[in-house]
C-alpha positions as CSV (number, residue, x, y, z in Angstrom):
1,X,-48.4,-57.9,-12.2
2,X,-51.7,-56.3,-11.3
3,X,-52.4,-52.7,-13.0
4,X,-52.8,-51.1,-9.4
5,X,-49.3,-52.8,-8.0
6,X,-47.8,-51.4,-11.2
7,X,-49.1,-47.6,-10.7
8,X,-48.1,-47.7,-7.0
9,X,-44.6,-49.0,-7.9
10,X,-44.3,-46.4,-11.1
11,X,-45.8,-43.5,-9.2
12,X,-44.3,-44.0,-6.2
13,X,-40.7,-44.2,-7.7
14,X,-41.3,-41.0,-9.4
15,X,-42.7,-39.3,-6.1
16,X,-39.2,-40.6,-4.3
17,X,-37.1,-39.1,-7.0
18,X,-39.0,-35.7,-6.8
19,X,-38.8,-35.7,-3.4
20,X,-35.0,-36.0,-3.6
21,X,-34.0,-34.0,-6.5
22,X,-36.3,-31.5,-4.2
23,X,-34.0,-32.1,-0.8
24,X,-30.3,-31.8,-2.1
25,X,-31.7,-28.8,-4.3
26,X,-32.8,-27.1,-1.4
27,X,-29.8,-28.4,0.8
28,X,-27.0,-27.2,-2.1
29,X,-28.7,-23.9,-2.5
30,X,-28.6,-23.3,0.6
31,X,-25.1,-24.1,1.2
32,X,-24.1,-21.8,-1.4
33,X,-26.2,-19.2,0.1
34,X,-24.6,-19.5,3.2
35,X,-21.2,-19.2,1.4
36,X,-22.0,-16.2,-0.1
37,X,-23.1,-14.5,3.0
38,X,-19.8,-15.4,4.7
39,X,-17.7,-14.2,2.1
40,X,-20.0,-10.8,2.0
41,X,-20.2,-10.7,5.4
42,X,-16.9,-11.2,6.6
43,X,-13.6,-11.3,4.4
44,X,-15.4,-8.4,2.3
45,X,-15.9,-6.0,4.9
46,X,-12.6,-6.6,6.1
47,X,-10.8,-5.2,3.2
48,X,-13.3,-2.8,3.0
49,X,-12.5,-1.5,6.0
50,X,-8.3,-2.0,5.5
51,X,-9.1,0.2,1.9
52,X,-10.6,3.1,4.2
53,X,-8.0,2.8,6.8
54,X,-5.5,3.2,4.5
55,X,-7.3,6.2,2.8
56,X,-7.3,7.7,6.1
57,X,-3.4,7.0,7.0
58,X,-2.7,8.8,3.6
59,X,-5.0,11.8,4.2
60,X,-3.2,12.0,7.8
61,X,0.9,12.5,6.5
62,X,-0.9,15.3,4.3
63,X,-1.8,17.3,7.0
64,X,-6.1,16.4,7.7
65,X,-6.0,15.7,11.5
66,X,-9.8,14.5,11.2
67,X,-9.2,11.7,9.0
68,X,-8.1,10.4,12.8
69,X,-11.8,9.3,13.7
70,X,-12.3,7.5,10.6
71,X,-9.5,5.2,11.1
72,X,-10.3,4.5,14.9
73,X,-13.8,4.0,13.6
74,X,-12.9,1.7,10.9
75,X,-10.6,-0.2,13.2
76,X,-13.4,-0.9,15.7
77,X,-15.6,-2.1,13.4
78,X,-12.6,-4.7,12.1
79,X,-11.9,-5.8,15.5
80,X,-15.6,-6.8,15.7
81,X,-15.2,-9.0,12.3
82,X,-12.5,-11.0,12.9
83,X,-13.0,-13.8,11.2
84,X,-9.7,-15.7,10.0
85,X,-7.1,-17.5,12.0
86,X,-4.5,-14.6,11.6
87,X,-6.8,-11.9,11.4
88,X,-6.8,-11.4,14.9
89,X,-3.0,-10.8,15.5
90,X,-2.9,-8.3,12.3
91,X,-5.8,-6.8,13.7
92,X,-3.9,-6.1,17.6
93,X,-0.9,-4.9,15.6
94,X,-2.6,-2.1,13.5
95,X,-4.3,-1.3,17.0
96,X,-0.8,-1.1,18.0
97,X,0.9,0.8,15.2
98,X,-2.4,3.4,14.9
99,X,-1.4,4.2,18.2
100,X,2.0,5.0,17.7
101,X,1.2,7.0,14.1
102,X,-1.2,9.1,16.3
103,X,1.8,10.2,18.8
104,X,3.9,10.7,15.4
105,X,2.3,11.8,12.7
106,X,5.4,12.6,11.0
107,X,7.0,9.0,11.2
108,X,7.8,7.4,7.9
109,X,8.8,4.6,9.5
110,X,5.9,3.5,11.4
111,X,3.0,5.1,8.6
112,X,4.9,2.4,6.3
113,X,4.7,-0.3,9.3
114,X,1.2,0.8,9.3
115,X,0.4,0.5,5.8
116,X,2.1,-2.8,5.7
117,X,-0.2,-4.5,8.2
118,X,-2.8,-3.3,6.7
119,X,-2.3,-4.8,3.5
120,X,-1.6,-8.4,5.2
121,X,-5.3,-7.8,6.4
122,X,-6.6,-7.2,2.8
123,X,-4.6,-10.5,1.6
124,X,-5.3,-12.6,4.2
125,X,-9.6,-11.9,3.6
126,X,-8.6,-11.9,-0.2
127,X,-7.0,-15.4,0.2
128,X,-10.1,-16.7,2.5
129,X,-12.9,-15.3,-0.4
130,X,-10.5,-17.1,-2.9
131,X,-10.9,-20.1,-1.2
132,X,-14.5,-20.1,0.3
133,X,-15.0,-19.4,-3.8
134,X,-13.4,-22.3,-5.0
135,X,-15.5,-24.3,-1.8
136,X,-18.4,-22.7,-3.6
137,X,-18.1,-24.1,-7.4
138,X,-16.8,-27.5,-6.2
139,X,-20.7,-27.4,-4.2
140,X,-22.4,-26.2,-7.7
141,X,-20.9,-28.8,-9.4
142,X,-21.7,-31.5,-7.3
143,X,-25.4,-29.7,-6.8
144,X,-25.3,-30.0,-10.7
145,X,-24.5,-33.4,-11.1
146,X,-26.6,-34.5,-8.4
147,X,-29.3,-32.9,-9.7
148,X,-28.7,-33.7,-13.5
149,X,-28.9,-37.7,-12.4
150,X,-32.0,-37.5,-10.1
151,X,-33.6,-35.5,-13.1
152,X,-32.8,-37.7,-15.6
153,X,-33.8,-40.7,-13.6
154,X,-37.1,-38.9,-13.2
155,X,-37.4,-38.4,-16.7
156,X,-36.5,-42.1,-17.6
157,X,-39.6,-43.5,-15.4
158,X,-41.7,-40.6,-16.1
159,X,-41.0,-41.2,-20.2
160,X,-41.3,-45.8,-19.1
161,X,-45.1,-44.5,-17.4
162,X,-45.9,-42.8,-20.8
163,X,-45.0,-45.3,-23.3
164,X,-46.2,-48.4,-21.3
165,X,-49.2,-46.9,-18.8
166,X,-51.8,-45.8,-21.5
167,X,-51.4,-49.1,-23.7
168,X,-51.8,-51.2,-21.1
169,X,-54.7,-49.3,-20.1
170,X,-56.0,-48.3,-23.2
171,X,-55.7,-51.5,-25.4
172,X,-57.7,-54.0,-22.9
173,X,-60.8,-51.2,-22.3
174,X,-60.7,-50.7,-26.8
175,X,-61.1,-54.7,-26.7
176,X,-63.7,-54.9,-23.9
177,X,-66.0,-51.8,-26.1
178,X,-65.3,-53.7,-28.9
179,X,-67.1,-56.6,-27.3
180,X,-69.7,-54.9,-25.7
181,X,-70.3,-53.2,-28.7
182,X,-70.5,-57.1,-30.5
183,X,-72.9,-58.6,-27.8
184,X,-75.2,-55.2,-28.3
185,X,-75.8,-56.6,-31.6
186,X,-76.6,-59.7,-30.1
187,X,-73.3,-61.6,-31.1
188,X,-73.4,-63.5,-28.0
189,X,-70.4,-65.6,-29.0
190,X,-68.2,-62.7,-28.9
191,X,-65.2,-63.6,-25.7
192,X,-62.5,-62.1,-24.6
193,X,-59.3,-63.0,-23.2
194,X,-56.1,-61.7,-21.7
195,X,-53.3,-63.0,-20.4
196,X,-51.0,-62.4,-17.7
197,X,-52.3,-61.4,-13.8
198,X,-53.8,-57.9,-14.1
199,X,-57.1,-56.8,-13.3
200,X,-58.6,-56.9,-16.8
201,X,-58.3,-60.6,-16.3
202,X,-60.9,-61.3,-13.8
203,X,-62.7,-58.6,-16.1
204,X,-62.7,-60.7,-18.9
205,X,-63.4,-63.6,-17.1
206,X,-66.8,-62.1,-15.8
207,X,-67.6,-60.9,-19.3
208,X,-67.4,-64.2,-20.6
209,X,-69.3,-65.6,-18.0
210,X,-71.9,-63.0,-18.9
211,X,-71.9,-63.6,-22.8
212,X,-72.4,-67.2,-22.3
213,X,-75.5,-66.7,-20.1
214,X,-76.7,-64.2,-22.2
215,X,-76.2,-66.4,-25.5
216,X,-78.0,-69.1,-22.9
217,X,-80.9,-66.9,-22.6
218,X,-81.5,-65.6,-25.7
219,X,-81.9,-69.5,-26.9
220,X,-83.8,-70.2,-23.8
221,X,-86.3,-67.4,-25.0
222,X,-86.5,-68.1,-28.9
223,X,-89.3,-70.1,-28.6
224,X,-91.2,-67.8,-26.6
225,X,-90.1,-65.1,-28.7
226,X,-91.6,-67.5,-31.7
227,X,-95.2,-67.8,-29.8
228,X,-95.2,-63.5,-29.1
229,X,-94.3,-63.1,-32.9
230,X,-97.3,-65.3,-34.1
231,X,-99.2,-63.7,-31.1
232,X,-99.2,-60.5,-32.8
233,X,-99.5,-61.5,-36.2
234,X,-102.9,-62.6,-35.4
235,X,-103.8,-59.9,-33.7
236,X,-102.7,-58.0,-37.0
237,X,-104.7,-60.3,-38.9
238,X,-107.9,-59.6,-36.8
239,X,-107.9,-56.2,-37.7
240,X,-110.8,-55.3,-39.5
241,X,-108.7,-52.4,-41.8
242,X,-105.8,-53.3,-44.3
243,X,-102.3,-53.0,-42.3
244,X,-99.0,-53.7,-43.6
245,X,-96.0,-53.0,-41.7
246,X,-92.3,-52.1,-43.2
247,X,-89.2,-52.6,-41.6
248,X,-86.2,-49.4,-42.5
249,X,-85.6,-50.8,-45.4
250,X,-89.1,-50.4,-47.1
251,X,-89.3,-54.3,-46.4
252,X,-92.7,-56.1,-45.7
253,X,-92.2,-57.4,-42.1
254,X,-96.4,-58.1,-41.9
255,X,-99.4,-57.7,-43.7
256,X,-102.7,-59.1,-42.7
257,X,-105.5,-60.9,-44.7
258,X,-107.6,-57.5,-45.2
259,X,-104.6,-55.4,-46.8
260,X,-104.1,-59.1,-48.9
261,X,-107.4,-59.2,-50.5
262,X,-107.5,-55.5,-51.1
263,X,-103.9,-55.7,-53.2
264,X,-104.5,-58.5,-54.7
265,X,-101.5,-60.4,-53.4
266,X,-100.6,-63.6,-51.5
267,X,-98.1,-64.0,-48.7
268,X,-96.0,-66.6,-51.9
269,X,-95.4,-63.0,-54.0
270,X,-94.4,-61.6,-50.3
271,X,-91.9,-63.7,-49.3
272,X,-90.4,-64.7,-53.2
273,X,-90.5,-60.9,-54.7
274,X,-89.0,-57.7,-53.4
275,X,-90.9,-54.5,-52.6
276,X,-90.2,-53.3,-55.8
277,X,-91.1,-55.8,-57.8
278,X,-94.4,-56.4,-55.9
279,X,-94.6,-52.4,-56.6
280,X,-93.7,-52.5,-60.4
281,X,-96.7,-54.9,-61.0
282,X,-99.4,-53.7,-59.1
283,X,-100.2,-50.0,-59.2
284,X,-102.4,-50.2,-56.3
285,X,-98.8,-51.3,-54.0
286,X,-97.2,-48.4,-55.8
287,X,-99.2,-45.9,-54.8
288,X,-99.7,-47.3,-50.7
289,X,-96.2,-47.9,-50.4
290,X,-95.6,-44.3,-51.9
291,X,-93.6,-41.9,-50.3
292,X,-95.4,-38.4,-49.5
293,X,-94.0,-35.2,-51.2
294,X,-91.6,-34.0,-48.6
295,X,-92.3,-30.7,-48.2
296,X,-95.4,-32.2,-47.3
297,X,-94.0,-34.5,-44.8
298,X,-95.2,-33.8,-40.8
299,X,-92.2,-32.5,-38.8
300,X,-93.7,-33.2,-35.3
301,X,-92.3,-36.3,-33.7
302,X,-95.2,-38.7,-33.8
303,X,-97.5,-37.5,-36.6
304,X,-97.9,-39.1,-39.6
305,X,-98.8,-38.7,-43.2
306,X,-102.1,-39.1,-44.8
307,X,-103.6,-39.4,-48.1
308,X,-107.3,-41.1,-49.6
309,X,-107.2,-43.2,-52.0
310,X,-110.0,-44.3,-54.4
311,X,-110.0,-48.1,-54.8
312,X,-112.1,-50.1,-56.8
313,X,-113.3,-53.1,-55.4
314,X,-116.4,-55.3,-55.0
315,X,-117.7,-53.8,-58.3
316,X,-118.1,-50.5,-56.0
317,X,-116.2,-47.4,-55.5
318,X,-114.5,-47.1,-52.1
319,X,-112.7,-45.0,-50.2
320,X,-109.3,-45.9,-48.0
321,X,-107.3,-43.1,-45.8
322,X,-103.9,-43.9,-45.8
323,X,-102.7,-43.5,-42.3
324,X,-98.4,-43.9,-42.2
325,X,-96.9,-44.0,-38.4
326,X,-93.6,-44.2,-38.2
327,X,-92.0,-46.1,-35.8
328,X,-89.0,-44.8,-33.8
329,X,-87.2,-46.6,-30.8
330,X,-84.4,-45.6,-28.7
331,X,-82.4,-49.2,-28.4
332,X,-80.5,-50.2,-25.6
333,X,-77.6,-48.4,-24.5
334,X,-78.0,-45.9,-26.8
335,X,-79.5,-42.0,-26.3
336,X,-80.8,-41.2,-29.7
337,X,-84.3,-42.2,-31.6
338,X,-83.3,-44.5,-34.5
339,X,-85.9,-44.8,-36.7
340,X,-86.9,-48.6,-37.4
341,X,-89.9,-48.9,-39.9
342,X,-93.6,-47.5,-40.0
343,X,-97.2,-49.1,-40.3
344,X,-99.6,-48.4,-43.2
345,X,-103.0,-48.3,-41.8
346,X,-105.7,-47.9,-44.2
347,X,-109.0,-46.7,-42.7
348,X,-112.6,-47.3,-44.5
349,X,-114.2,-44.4,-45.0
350,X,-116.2,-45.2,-47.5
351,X,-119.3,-44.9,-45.3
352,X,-118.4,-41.6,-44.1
353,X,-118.6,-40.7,-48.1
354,X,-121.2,-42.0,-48.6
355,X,-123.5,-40.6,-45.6
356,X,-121.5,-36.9,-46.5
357,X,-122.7,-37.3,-50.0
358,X,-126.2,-37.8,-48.4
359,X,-125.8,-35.3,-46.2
360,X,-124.8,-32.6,-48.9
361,X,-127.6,-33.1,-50.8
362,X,-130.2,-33.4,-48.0
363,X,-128.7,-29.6,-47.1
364,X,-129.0,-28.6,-50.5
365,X,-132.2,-29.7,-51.0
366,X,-133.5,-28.5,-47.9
367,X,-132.4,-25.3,-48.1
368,X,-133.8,-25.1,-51.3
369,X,-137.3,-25.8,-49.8
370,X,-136.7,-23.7,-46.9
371,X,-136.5,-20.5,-48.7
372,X,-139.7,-20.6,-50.5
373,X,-141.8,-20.7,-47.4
374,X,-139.9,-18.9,-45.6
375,X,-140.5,-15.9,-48.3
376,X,-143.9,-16.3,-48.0
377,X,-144.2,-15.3,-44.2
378,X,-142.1,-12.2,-45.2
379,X,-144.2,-11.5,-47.9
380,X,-147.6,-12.1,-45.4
381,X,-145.5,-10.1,-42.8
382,X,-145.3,-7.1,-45.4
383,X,-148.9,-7.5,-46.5
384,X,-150.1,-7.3,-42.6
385,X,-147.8,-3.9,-41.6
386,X,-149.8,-2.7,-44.9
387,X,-152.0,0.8,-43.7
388,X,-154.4,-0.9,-46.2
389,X,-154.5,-4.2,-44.1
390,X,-155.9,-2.2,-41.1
391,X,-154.3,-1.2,-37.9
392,X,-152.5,-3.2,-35.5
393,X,-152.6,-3.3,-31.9
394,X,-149.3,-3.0,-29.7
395,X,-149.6,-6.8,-28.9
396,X,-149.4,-7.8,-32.5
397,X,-147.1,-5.4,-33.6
398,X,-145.0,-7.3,-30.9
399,X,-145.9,-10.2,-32.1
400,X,-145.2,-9.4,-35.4
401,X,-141.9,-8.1,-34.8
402,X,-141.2,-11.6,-33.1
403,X,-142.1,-13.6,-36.5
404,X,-140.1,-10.7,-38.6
405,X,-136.5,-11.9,-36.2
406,X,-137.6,-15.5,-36.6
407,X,-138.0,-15.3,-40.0
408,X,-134.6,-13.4,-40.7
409,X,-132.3,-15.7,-38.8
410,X,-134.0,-18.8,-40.5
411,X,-132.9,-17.2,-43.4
412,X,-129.5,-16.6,-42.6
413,X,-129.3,-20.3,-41.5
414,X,-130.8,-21.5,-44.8
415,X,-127.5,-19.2,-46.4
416,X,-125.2,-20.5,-44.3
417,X,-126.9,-24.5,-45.3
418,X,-126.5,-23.7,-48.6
419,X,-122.7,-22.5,-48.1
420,X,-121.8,-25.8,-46.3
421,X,-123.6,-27.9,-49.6
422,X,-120.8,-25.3,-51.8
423,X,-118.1,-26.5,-49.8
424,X,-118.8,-29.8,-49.9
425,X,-119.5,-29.9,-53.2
426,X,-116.2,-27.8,-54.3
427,X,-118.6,-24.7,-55.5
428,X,-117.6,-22.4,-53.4
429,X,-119.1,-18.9,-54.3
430,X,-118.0,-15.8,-52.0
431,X,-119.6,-12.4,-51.8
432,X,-116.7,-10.4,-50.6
433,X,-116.2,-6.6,-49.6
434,X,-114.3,-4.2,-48.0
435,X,-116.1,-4.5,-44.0
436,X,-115.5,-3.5,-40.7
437,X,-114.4,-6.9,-38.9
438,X,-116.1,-5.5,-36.0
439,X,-119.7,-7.1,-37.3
440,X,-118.7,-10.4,-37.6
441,X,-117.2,-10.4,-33.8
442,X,-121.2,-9.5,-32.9
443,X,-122.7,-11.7,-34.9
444,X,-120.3,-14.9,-33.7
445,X,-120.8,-13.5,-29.8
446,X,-124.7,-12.9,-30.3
447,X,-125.2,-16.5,-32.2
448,X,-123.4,-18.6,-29.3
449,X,-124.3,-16.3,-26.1
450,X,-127.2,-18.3,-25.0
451,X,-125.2,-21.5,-25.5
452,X,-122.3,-20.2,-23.4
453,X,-125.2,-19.1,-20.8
454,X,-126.2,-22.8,-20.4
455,X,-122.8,-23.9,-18.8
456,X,-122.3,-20.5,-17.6
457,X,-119.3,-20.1,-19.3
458,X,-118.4,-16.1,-19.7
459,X,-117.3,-14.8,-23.6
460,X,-114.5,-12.3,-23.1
461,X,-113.2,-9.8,-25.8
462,X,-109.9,-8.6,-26.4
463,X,-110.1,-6.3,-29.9
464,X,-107.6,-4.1,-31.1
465,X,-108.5,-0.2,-31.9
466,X,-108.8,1.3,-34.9
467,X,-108.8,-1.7,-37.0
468,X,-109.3,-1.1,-41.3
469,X,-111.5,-2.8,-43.2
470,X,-110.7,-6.0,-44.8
471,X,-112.5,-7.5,-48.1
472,X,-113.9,-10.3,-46.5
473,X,-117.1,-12.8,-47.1
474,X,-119.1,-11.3,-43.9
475,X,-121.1,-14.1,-43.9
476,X,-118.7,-16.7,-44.2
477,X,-116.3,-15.2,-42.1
478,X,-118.8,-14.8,-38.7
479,X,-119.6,-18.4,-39.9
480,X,-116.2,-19.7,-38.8
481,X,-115.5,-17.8,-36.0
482,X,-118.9,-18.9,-34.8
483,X,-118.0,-22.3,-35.3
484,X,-114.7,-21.8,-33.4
485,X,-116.6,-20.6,-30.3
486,X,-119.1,-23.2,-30.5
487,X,-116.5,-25.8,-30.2
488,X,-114.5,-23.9,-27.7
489,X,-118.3,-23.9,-25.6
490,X,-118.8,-27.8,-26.2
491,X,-114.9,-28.6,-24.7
492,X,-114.8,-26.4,-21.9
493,X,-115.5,-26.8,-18.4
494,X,-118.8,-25.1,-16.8
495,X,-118.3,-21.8,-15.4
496,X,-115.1,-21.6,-17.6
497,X,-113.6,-18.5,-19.4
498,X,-113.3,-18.4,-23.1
499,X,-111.6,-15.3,-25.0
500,X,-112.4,-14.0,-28.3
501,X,-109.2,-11.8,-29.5
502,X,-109.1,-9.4,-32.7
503,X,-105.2,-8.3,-32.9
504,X,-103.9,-6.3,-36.0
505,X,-100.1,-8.6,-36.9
506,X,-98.3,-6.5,-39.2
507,X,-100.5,-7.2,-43.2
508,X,-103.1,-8.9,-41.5
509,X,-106.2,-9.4,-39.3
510,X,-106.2,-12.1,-37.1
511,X,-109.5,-13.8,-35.1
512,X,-109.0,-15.9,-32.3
513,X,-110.8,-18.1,-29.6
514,X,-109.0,-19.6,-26.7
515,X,-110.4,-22.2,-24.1
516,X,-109.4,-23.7,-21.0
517,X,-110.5,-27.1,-22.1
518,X,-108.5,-30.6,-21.7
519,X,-106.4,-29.7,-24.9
520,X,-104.9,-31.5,-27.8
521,X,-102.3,-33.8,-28.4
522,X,-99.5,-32.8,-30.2
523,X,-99.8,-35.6,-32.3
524,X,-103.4,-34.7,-34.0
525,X,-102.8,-31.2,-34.3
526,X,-102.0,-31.1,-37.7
527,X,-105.2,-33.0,-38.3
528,X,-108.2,-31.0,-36.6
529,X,-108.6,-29.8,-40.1
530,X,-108.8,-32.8,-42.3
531,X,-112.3,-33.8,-42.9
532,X,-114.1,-36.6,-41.4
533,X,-111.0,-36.2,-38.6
534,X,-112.3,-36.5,-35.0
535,X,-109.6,-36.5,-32.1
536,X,-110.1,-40.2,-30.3
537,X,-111.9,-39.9,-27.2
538,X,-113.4,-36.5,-28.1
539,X,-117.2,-36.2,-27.8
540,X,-118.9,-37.6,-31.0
541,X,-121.1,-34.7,-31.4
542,X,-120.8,-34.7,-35.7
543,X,-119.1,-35.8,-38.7
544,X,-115.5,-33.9,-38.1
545,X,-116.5,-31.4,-41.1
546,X,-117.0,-27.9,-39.2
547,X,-113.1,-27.3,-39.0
548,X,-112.6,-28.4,-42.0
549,X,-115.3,-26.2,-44.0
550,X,-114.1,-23.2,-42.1
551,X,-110.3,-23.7,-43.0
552,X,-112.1,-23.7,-46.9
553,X,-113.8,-20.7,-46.6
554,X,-110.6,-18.9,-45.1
555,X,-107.9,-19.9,-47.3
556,X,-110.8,-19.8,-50.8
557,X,-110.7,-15.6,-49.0
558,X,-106.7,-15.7,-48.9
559,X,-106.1,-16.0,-45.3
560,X,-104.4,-19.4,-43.1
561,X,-106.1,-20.7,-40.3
562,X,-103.9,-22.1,-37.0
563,X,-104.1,-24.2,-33.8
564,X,-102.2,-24.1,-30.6
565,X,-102.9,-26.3,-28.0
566,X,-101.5,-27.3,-25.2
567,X,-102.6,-31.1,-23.3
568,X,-104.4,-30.2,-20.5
569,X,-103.6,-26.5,-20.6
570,X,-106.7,-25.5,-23.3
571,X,-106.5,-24.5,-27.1
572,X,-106.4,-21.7,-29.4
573,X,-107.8,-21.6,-32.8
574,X,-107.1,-18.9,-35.3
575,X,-107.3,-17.5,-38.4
576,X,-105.7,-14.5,-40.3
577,X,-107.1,-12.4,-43.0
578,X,-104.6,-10.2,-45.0
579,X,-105.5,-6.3,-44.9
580,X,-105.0,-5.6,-48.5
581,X,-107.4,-7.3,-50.8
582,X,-105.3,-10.5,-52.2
583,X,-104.3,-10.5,-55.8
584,X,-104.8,-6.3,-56.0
């Protein structure tokens, strides 16, 4: 029997028997009712009215003549409630005898005649209540049993629906999740049967039919499947960096011929040893396949670890960035990202060493031979606003003025040369004091406002009041927040805004510079600072070490340094410096 025959036949039963424990409920309660008001309304009233009659007869023989209108206005209202056979004829004769009484009060004869009739009226209604009583329980107890069977037949298919709906609902759909749940992992020679002529028949039936076409395609496709997988494993292989992908189990799914002659291994160690083995005898697979410290672990969906490792190879030193992207998927059918495996990428930058290496001691060496000359024109500038020298004209007081500026700001940028080569070198020396953050703010605007005036782009301020002073590098300090609006000038739009904020947060000073440029993705944010790091598709414009120098000259004074950005929106680079000196 189909499911939907069996409901309509269940259901339906149990609507009838409602509906007709409702009806005789309603019909036996109202018979009773109407029993009820008979008795009230009729035989009730009638001996009412016989008790005051006869109250009034007995007041009469004492003597109260106006006891007389109660009993001729008891009397009419009995003659208009007749309701029993011989209630009528009693009723005339008290009419009768009243009449009579009334003419002769003093007559024993015909008080007791009087009083007599109306007691026949009192039995008479008390015999008709008896009965319409006894007419009343025989009606409750047929409404009961009535009532008690329809119930309990209700109950019985309501309780046979209970035990028998569910599990015949209920057990088929457990089987068919069960075997969905199978051919989800693929099993495609999962089936499923049932027997009998229900719905979940043809069900089965079309899941069958499904599983064996699925099991047909999948073996169609493994071939195919075979020509992709080698597809991309030369594609791997091609890559000019080492690669070696991992599966969730720290297994080596791929590797390509790079990452192979790097370690040292062949693809027989691969496919014969286990991770750990391969990682107990080679301490170069030990420490790429290590895991990063976890409280050092990136929490942003899509970013990855990093870490450079010195590798000996090619009887040179070089230089590999570990680059670790883990790989999440959200498989079908399911909501959640399940986590699947990750890709080790590491990245040559041996030549970016090796030209910063370059580059740190061509600053170093020509700031060194900067200063010299640049001390002489001081000194000849000195010598010529001598009194001794002679007397200048306006012109070349101008003039010399002019070559006094010049001479100043080359020396500051020889400084600030010679504080990149400390940074890069790990000799950081600072030359900190309590100042007044409001110079640095001038210097940074001053040093980039002709560079924002090229792509008429406007520098707007937003500083706090009454700001204290901070023991700060001066120098170092206007040197990053120069370097912050630089950057913000070179990504923004022409005839853009960019905002320079000095905000007091609780302990601490903080700079800021917001743009309105294309933004960054969330996924290199936590890599602006690293060094030789330059966002992909960004404007190649130096070596990726400005943000990083300035994030060591910040935390070297005991402050942090921040990004928020937002794709497409713009960024917001910042930095904090703690009011009271650090370590005091």
């Amino acid at each position: 029997m189909r499911i939907k025959t069996k409901l309509n036949i269940g259901i339906g039963l149990l609507f009838i028997m409602i509906l007709l424990l409702a009806i005789f409920s309603t019909w036996y309660v109202s018979a009773l009712k109407k029993d009820a008001e008979n008795v009230l309304a009729a035989n009730y009233l009638s001996v009412e009215y016989a008790r005051n009659m006869i109250g009034a007869a007995d007041q009469l023989s004492a003597g109260h003549p106006e006891s007389v209108d109660k009993l001729h206005q008891n009397l009419k209202l009995q003659k208009q409630n007749v309701t029993e056979l011989s209630e009528k004829e009693i009723t005339e004769k008290l009419e009768q005898k009243l009449g009579y009484l009334l003419e002769n009060p003093q007559d024993v004869q015909t008080a007791k005649e009087f009083r007599e009739e109306l007691v026949n009226l009192m039995n008479v209604n008390m015999a008709a209540i008896v009965k319409k009583n006894d007419h009343a329980q025989v009606l409750a107890r047929e409404a009961f049993l009535l009532i008690s069977v329809l119930g309990a037949l209700s109950f019985l298919i309501a309780f046979v629906l209970f035990v028998n709906l569910p599990s015949n609902i209920a057990d088929p759909i457990k089987k068919l999740t069960n075997s969905i749940k199978e051919i989800a992992k693929q099993n495609y020679n999962q089936r499923l049967y049932f027997t009998g002529d229900s719905e979940f028949v043809d069900l089965a039936s079309s899941f069958n039919t499904m599983a064996e076409r699925l099991q047909e395609y999948a073996n169609s496709k493994l071939d195919r499947i075979l020509q992709e997988k080698k597809r991309v494993e030369a594609l791997v292989n091609s890559m000019h960096d080492p690669v070696i992908g991992l599966n969730d189990k720290m297994e080596i799914l791929f590797i390509n011929d790079e990452a192979l002659q790097l370690t040292g291994l062949n693809r027989d160690d691969i496919k014969q040893k286990s991770l750990k083995e391969l990682a107990a005898g080679n301490d170069l697979v030990q420490r790429i396949l290590s895991k990063q410290d976890p409280q050092q672990e990136q929490q942003e969906q899509g970013a990855f670890a990093e870490n450079t490792l010195s590798i000996f190879a090619d009887n040179k030193e070089s230089f590999f960035e570990k680059q670790v992207y883990p790989i999440d998927i959200v498989p079908t059918g399911e909501e959640s990202l399940q986590h699947v495996g990750e890709v080790i990428i590491l990245k040559n930058i041996t030549t970016f060493k090796e030209l910063d290496v370059a580059k740190t001691n061509f600053i170093a060496t020509v700031s060194h031979e900067l200063k010299t000359p640049i001390a002489s024109i001081q000194m000849g500038l000195e010598l010529l606003n001598h009194p001794k020298t002679g007397e200048l004209s306006e012109n070349q007081k101008k003039l010399m003025d002019g070559i006094k500026d010049d001479s100043e700001r080359l020396l500051r940028i020889t400084s600030e040369l010679l504080n990149v080569s400390q940074v890069e070198t790990g000799n950081i020396k600072l030359f900190a004091q309590w100042s007044n953050p409001m110079p640095v703010i001038t210097y940074a605007l001053q040093a980039t406002q002709l560079q924002a005036k090229q792509k008429d782009i406007e520098l707007v301020t937003e500083l706090d009041e009454d700001l204290p002073k901070v023991f700060i590098d001066e120098e170092k300090t206007a040197w990053v927040l120069t370097n912050f609006i630089t950057n913000a000038i070179r990504y923004s739009p022409e005839h853009s805004q960019i905002i320079v904020r000095l905000k007091r947060n609780l302990d601490k000073l903080v700079f800021s510079v917001q743009d309105h440029g294309k933004g960054i993705d969330s996924s290199y944010k936590n890599r602006v600072f690293d060094r030789y790091f330059q966002i992909p598709g960004s404007l190649r414009t130096g070596t990726g070490l400005g943000l990083s120098i300035s994030k060591d000259f910040i935390e070297n004074q005991g402050g942090s340094i921040y990004v928020d950005s937002t794709l497409g929106v713009g960024s917001t680079f910042s930095f904090a410096i703690p009011i009271h000196k650090v370590g005091a």
